[in-house]
C-alpha positions in Angstrom: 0.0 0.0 0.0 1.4 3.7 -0.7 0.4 7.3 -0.1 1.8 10.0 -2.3 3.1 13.0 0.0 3.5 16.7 -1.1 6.7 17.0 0.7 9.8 16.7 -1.6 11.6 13.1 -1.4 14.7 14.1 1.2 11.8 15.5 3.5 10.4 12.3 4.3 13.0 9.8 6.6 12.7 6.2 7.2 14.4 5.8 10.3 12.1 8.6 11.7 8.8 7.9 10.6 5.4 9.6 11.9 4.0 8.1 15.1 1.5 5.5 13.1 4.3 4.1 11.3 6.2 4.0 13.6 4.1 2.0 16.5 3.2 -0.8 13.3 7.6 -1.5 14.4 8.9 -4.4 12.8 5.7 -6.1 11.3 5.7 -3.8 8.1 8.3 -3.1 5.6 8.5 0.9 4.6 10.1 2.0 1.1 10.4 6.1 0.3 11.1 7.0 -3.6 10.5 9.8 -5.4 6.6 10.1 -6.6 6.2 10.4 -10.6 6.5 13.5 -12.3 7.8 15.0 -9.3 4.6 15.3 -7.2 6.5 14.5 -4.1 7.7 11.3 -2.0 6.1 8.0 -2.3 5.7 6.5 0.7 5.1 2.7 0.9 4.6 0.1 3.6 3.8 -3.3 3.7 2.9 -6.3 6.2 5.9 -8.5 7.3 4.7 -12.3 6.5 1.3 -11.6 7.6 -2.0 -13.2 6.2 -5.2 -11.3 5.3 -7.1 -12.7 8.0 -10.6 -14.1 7.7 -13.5 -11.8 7.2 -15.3 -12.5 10.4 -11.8 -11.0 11.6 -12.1 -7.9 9.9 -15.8 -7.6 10.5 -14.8 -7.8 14.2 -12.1 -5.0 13.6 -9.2 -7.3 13.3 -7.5 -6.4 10.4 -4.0 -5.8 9.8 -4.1 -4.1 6.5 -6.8 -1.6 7.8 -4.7 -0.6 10.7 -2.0 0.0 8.2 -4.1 1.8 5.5 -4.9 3.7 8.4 -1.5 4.2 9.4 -0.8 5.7 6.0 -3.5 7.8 5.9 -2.3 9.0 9.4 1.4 9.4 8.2 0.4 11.2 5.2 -1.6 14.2 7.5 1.1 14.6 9.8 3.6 14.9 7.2 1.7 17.6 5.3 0.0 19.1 7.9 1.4 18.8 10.8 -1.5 16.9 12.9 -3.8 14.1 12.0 -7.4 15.8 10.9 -10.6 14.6 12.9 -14.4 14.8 11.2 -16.4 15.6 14.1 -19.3 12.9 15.2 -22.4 12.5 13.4 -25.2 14.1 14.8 -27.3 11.4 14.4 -27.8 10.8 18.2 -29.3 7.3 19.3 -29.6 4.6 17.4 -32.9 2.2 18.6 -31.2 -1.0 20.3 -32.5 -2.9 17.2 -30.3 -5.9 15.1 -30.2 -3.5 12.0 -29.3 0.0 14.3 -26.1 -2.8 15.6 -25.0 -3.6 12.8 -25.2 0.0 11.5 -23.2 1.4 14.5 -20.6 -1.9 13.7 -19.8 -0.9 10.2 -19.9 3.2 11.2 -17.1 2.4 13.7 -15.1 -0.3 11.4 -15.8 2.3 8.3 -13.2 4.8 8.9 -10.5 2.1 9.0 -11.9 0.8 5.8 -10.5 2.7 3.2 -11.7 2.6 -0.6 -11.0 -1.2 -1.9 
């Protein structure tokens, strides 16, 4: 999985990496190269000999590749920005106690690891 980050290539180190990186330790593999057409540094990570997982595991919030699509997207903010951007709650307010307003809250609090697949 990569991110492409505005920051030029020698702005972007791997042996000091942003805080969600850096906590993922020695179960990914990072690679920084220059982005095409000089629109900044790649930045690329992937899972050390780890498996997908089941989907039960990542409907129960278990996944390794979401916590490290999320540690991208993290990476990316703090590198660019400077802190990682929060969306404020939905104002929805309660949700009935019903099997379809569970699984709804489920999926709203697995979604924002999700990612686009």
């Amino acid at each position: 999985m990569a991110v492409t980050v505005l920051r030029p290539p020698g702005g972007v180190d791997t042996d000091r990496l942003p805080a969600p990186l850096a906590e993922l330790g020695d179960r990914i593999e990072v690679r920084i190269q220059p982005a095409s057409q000089d629109r900044g540094t790649e930045l690329a990570a992937r899972l050390q000999g780890a498996s997908r997982g089941s989907r039960l595991d990542r409907l129960g919030g278990k996944d390794a590749e979401a916590d490290l699509r999320q540690a991208l997207r993290e990476s990316k903010q703090l590198l660019e920005v400077g802190e990682v951007l929060a969306v404020d709650p939905t104002p929805h307010g309660q949700r009935k106690s019903t099997p379809g307003g569970s699984l709804i809250e489920r999926w709203t609090t697995a979604a924002p690891r999700g990612g686009v697949r």
